[in-house]
N, CA, C and O of each residue as an XYZ file, in Angstrom:
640
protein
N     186.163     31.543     80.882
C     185.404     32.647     81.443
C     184.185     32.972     80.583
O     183.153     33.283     81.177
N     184.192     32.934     79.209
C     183.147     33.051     78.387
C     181.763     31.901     78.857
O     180.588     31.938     79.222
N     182.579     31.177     78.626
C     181.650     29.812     79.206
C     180.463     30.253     80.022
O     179.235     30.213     79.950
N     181.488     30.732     80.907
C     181.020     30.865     82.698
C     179.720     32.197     82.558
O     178.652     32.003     83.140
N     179.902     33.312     81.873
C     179.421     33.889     81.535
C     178.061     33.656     80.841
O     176.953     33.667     81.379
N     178.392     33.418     79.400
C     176.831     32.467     79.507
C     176.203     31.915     79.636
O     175.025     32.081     79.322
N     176.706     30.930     80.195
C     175.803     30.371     81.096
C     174.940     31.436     82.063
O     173.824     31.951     82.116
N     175.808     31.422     82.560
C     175.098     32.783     83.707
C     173.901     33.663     83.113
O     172.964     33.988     83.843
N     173.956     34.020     81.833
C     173.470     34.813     81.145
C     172.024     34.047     80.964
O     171.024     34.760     80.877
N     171.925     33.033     80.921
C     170.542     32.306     80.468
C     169.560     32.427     81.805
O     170.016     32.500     82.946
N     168.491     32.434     81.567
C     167.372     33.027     83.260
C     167.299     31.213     83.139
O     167.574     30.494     84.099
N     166.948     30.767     82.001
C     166.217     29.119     82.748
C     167.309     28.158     82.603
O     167.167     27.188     81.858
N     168.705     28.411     83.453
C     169.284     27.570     83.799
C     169.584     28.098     85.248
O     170.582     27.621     85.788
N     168.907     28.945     85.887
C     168.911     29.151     87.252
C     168.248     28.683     87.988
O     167.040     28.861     88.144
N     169.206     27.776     88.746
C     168.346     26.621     90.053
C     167.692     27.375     90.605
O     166.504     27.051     90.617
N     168.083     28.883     91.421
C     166.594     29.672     92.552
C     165.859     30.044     91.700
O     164.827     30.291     92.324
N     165.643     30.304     90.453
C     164.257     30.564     89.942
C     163.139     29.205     89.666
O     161.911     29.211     89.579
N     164.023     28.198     89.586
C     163.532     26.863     89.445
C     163.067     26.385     90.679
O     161.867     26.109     90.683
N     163.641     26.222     91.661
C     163.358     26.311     92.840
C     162.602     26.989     93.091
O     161.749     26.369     93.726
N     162.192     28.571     92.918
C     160.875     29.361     93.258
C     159.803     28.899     92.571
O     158.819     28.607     93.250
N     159.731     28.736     91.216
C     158.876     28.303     90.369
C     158.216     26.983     90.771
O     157.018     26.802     90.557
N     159.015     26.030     91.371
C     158.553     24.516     91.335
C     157.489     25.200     92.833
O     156.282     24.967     92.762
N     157.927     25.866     93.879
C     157.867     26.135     95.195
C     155.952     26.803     95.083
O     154.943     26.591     95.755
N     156.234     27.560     93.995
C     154.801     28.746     93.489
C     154.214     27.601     92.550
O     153.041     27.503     92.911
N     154.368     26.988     91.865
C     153.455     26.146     91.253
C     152.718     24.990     92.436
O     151.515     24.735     92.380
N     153.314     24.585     93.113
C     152.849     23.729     94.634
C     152.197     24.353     95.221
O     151.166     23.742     95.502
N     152.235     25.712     95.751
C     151.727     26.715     96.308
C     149.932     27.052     95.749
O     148.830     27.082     96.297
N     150.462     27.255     94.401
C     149.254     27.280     93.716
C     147.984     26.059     93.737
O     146.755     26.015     93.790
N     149.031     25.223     93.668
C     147.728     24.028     93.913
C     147.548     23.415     95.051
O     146.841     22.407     95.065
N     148.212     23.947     96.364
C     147.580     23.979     97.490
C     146.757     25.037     97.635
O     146.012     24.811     98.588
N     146.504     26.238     97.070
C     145.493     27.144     97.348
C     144.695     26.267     96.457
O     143.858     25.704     97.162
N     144.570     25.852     95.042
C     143.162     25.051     94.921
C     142.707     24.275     95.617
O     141.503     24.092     95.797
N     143.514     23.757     96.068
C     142.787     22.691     97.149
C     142.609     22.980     98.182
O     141.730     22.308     98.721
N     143.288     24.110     99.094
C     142.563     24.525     99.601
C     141.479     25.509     99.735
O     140.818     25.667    100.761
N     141.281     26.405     98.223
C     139.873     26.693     98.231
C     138.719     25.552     98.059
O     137.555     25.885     98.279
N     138.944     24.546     97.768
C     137.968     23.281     98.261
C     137.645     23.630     99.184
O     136.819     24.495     99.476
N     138.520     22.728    100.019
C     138.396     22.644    101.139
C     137.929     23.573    102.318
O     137.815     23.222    103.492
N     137.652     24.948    101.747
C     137.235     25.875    102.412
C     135.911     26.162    101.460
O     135.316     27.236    101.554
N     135.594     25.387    100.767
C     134.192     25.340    100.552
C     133.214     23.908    101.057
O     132.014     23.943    101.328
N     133.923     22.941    101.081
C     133.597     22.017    102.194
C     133.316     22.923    103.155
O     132.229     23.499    103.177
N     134.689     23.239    104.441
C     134.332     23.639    105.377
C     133.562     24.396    105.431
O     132.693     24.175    106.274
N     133.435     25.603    104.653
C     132.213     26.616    104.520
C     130.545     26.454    104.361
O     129.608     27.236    104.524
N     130.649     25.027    103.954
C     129.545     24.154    103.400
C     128.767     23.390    105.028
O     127.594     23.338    105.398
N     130.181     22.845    105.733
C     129.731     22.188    106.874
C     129.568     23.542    107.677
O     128.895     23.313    108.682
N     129.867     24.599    107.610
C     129.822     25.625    108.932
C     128.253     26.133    108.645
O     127.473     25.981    109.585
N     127.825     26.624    107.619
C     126.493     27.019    107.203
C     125.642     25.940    107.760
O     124.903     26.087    108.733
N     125.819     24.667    106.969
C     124.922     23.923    107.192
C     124.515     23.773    109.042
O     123.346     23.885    109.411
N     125.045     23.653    109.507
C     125.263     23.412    111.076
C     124.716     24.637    111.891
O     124.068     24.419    112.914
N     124.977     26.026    111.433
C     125.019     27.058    111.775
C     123.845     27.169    111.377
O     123.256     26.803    112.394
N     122.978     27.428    110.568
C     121.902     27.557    109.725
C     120.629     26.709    109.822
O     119.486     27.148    109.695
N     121.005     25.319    110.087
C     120.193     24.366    110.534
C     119.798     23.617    111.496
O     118.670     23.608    111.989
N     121.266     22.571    111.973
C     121.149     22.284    113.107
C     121.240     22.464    114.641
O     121.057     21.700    115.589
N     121.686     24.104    114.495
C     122.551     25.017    115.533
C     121.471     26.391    115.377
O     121.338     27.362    116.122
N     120.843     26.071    114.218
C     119.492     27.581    113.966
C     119.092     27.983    115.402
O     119.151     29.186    115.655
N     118.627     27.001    116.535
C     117.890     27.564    117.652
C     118.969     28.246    118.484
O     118.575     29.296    118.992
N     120.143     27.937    118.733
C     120.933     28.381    119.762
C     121.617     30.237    119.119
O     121.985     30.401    117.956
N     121.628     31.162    119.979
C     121.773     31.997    119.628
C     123.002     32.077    120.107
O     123.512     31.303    120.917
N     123.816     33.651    119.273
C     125.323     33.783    120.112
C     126.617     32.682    119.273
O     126.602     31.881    118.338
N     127.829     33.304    120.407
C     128.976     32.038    119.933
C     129.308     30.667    120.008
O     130.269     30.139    119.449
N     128.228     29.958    120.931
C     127.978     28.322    120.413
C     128.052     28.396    119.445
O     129.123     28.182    118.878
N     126.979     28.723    118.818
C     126.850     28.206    117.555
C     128.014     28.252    116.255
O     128.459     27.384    115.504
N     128.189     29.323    116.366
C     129.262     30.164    115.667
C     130.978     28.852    116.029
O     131.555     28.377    115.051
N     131.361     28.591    117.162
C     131.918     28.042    117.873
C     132.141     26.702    117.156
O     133.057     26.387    116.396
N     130.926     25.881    117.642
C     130.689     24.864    117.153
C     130.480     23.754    115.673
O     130.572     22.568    115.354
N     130.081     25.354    115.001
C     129.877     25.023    113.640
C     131.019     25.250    112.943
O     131.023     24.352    112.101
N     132.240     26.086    112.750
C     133.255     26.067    112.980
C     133.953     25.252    112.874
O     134.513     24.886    111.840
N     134.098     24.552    114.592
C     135.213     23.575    114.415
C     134.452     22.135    113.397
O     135.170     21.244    112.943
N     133.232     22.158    113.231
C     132.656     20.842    112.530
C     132.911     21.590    110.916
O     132.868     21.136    109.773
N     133.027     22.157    111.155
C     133.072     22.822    109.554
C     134.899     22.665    109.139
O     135.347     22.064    108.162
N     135.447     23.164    109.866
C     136.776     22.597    110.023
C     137.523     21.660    109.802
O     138.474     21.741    109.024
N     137.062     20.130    110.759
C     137.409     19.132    110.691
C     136.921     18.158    109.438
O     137.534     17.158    109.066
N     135.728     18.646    108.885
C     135.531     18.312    107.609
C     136.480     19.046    106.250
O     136.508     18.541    105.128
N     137.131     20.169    106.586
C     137.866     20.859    105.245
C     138.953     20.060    105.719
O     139.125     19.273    104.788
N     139.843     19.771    106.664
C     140.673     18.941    107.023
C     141.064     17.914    106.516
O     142.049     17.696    105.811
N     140.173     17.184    106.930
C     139.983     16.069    105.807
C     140.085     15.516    105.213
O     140.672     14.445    105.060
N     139.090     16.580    104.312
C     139.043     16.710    102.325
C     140.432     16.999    102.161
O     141.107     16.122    101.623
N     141.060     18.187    102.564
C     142.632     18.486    102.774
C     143.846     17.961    102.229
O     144.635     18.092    101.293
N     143.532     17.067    103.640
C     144.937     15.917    103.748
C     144.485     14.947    102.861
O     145.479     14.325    102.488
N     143.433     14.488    102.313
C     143.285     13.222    101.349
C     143.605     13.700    100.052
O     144.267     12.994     99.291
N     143.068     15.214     99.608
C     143.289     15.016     98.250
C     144.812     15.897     97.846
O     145.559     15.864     96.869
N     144.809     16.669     99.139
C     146.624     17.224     99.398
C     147.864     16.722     98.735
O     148.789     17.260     98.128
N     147.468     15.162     99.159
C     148.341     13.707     98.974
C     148.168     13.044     97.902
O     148.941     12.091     97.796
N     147.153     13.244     96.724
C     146.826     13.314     95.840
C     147.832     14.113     94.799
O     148.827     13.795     94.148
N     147.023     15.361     94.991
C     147.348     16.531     94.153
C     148.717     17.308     93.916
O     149.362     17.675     92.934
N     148.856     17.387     95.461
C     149.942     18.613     95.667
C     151.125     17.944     96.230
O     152.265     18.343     95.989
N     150.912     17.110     96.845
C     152.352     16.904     97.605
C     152.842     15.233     97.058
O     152.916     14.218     97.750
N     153.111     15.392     95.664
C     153.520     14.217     95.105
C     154.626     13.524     94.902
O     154.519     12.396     94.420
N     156.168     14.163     95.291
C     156.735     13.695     95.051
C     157.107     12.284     96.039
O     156.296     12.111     96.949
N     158.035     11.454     95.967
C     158.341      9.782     96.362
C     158.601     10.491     98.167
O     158.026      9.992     99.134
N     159.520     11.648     98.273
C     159.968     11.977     99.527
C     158.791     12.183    100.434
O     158.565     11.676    101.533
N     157.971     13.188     99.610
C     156.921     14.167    100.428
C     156.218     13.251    100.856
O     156.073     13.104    102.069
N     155.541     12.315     99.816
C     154.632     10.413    100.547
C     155.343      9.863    101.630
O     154.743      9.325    102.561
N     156.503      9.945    101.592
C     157.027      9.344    102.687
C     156.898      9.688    104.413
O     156.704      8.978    105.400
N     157.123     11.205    104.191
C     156.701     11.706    105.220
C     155.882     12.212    105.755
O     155.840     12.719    106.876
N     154.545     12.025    104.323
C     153.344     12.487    104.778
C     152.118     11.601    105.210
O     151.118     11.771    105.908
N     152.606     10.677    104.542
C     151.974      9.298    104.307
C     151.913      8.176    105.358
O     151.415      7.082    105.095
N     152.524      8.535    106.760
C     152.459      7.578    108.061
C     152.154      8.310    108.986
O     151.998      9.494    108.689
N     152.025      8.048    109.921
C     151.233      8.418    111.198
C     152.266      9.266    112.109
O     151.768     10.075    112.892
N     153.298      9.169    112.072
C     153.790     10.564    112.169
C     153.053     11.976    111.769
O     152.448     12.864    112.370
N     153.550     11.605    110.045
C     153.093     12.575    109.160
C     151.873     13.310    109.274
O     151.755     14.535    109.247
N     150.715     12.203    109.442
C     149.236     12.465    109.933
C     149.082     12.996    111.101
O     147.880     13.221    111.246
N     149.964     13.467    112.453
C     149.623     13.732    113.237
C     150.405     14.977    113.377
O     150.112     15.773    114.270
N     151.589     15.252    112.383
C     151.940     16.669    112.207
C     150.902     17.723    111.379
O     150.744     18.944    111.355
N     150.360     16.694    110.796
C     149.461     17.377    109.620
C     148.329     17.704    110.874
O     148.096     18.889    110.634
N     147.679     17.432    111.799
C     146.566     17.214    112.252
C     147.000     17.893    113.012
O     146.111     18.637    113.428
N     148.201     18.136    113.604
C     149.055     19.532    114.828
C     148.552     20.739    114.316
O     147.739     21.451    114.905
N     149.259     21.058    112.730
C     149.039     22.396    111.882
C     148.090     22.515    112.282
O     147.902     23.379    113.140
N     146.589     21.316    111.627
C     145.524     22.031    111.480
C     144.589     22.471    112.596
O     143.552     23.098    112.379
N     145.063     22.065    113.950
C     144.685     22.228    115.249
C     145.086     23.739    115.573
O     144.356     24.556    116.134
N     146.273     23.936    115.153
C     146.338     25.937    115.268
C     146.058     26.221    114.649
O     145.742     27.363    114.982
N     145.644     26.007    112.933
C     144.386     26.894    112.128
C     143.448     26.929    112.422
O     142.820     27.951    112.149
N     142.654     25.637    113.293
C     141.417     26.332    114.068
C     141.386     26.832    115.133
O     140.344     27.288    115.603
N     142.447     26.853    115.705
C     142.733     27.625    116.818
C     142.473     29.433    116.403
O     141.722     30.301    116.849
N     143.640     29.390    115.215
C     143.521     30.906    114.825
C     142.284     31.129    113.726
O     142.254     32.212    113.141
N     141.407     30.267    113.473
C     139.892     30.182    113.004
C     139.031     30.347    113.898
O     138.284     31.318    113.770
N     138.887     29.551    114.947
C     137.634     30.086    116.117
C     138.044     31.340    116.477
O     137.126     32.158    116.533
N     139.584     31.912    116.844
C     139.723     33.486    117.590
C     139.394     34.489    115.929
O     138.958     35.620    116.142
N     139.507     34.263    115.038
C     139.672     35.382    114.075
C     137.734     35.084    113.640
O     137.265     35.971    112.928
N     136.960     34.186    113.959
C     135.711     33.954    113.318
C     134.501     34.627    114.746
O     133.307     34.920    114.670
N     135.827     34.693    116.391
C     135.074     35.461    117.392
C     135.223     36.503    117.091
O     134.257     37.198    116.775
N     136.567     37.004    117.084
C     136.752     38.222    116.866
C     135.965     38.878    115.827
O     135.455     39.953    116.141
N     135.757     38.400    114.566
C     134.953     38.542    113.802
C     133.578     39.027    113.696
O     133.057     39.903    113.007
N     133.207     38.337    114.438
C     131.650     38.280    114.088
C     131.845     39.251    115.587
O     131.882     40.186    114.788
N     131.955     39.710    116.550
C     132.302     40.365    117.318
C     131.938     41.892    116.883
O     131.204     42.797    117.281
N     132.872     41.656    115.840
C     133.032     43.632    114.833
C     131.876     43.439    114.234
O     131.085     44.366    114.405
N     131.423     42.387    113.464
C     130.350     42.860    112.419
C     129.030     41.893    112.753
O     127.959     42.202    112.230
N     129.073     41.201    113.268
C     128.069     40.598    113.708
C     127.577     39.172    113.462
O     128.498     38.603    112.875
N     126.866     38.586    113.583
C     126.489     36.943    112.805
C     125.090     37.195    112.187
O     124.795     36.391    111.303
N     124.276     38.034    112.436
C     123.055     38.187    111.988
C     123.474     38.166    110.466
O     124.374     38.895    110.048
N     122.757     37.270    109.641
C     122.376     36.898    108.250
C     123.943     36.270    107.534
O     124.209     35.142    107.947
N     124.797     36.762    106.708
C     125.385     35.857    106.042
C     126.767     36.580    106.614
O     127.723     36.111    105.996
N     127.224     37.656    107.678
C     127.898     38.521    107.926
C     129.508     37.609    108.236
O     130.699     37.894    108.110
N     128.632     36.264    108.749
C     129.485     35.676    109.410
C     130.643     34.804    108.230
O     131.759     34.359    108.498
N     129.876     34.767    106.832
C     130.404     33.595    105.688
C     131.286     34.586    105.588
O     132.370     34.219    106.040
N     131.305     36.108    105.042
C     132.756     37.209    104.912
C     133.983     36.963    105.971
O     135.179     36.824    105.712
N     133.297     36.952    107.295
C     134.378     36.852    108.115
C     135.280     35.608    107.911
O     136.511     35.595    107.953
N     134.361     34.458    107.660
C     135.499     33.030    107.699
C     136.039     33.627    106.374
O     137.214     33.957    106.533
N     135.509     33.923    104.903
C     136.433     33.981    104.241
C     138.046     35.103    104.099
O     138.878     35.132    103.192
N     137.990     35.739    105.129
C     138.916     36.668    105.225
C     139.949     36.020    106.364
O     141.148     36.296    106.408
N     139.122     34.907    107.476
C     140.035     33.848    108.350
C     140.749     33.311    107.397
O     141.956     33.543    107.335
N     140.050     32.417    106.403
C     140.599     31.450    105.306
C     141.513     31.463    105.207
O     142.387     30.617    105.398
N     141.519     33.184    104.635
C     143.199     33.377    103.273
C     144.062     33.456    104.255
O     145.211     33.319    103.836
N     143.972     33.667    105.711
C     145.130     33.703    106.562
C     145.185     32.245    106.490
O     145.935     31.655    105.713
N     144.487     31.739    107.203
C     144.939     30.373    107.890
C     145.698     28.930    106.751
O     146.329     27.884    106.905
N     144.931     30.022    105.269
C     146.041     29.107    104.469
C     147.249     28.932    104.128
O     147.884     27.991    103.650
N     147.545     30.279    104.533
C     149.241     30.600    104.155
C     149.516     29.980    105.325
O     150.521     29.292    105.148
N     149.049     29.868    106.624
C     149.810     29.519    107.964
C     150.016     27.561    107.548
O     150.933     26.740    107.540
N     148.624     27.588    107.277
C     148.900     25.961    106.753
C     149.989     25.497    105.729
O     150.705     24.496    105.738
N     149.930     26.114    105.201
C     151.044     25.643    103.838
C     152.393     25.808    104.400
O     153.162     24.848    104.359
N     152.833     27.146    105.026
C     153.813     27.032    105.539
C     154.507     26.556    106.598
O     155.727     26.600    106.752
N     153.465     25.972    107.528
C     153.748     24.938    108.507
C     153.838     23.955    107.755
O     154.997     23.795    107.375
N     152.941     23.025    107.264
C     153.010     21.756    107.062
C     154.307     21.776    105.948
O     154.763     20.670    105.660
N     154.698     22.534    105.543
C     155.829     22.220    104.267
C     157.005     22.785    105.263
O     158.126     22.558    104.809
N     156.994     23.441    106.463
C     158.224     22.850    107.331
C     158.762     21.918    108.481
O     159.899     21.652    108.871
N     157.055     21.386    109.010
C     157.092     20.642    109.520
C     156.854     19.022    109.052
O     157.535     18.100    109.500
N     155.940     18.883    108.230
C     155.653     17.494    108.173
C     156.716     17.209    106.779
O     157.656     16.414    106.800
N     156.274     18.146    105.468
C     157.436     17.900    104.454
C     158.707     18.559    104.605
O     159.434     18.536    103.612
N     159.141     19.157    105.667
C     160.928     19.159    105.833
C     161.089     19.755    104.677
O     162.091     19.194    104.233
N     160.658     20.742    103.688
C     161.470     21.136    102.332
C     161.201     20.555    101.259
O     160.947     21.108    100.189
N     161.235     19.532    101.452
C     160.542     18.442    100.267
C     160.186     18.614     98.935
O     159.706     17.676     98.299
C-alpha cells in the first residue's frame, strides 16, 4: 500500500498529465504553423483583394480572395503540418495517403466554409473599406483553427 501511494504521490508519473502535455505541446505547434499559414493565406487574400480584385467592388472580391487566400494557407498547412506537427510513424500513416489527404482537404473545406460566412458576416458589421477587412479574417482565424485541429486530429489522425 505504501508503494501504491507513492507512486501516486509523484505528478510526473501521471499518464493524463502526460497525455495532456504531449496533446498541448502538438497543439502548440499546430498553432505555429498555423499562424503561418494564416499569414500565407492573409498574404494571398490582400494580395488579390488589393490588386488583382482592386476594381471589383463589394463581396466578390472579398469572396474570392478568400477562398484563393485559403487554398494557399492549406497547402502550406498540410505540407509543413506533416513535417512539423504530426510526426509520429502512426499519424504518417494516416495522414500521408490519399485517404488522409482528402480528410484533410474535407476539414479544410468547412473552415472555409465557416471563413467565407464569418469574413461576410464580417465585413458586413464593420466594413471592407481600407484594412477593416485583415481584423475580421484575423478574429475568423483563431476560430477556424481550433475547428481545424480538432477535426483533423479526430478525423484524419483518429487520436494518434
Amino acid at each position: 500500500m505504501k508503494e501504491r501511494c507513492a507512486d501516486m504521490s509523484n505528478p510526473e508519473d501521471n499518464p493524463r498529465r502526460d497525455s495532456a502535455r504531449k496533446y498541448l505541446k502538438e497543439f502548440l505547434k499546430y498553432a505555429v504553423v498555423g499562424g503561418l499559414a494564416f499569414l500565407v493565406d492573409t498574404g494571398v487574400l490582400i494580395f488579390f483583394k488589393e490588386l488583382v480584385f482592386h476594381s471589383r467592388e463589394g463581396e466578390v472580391a472579398i469572396v474570392l480572395s478568400t477562398a484563393l487566400g485559403f487554398v494557399a494557407g492549406l497547402i502550406f498547412n498540410f505540407i509543413v503540418s506533416h513535417i512539423f506537427v504530426f510526426k509520429s510513424e502512426e499519424q504518417r500513416k494516416r495522414g500521408q495517403n490519399l485517404r488522409g489527404f482528402i480528410l484533410y482537404g474535407v476539414v479544410g473545406v468547412v473552415g472555409l466554409l465557416l471563413t467565407e460566412a464569418g469574413m461576410l458576416a464580417g465585413v458586413r458589421i464593420v466594413g471592407s473599406e481600407g484594412f477593416y477587412y485583415v481584423l475580421v479574417k484575423c478574429i475568423v482565424a483563431g476560430v477556424v483553427l481550433v475547428w481545424n485541429y480538432v477535426a483533423r486530429k479526430i478525423f484524419v489522425y483518429k487520436g494518434a
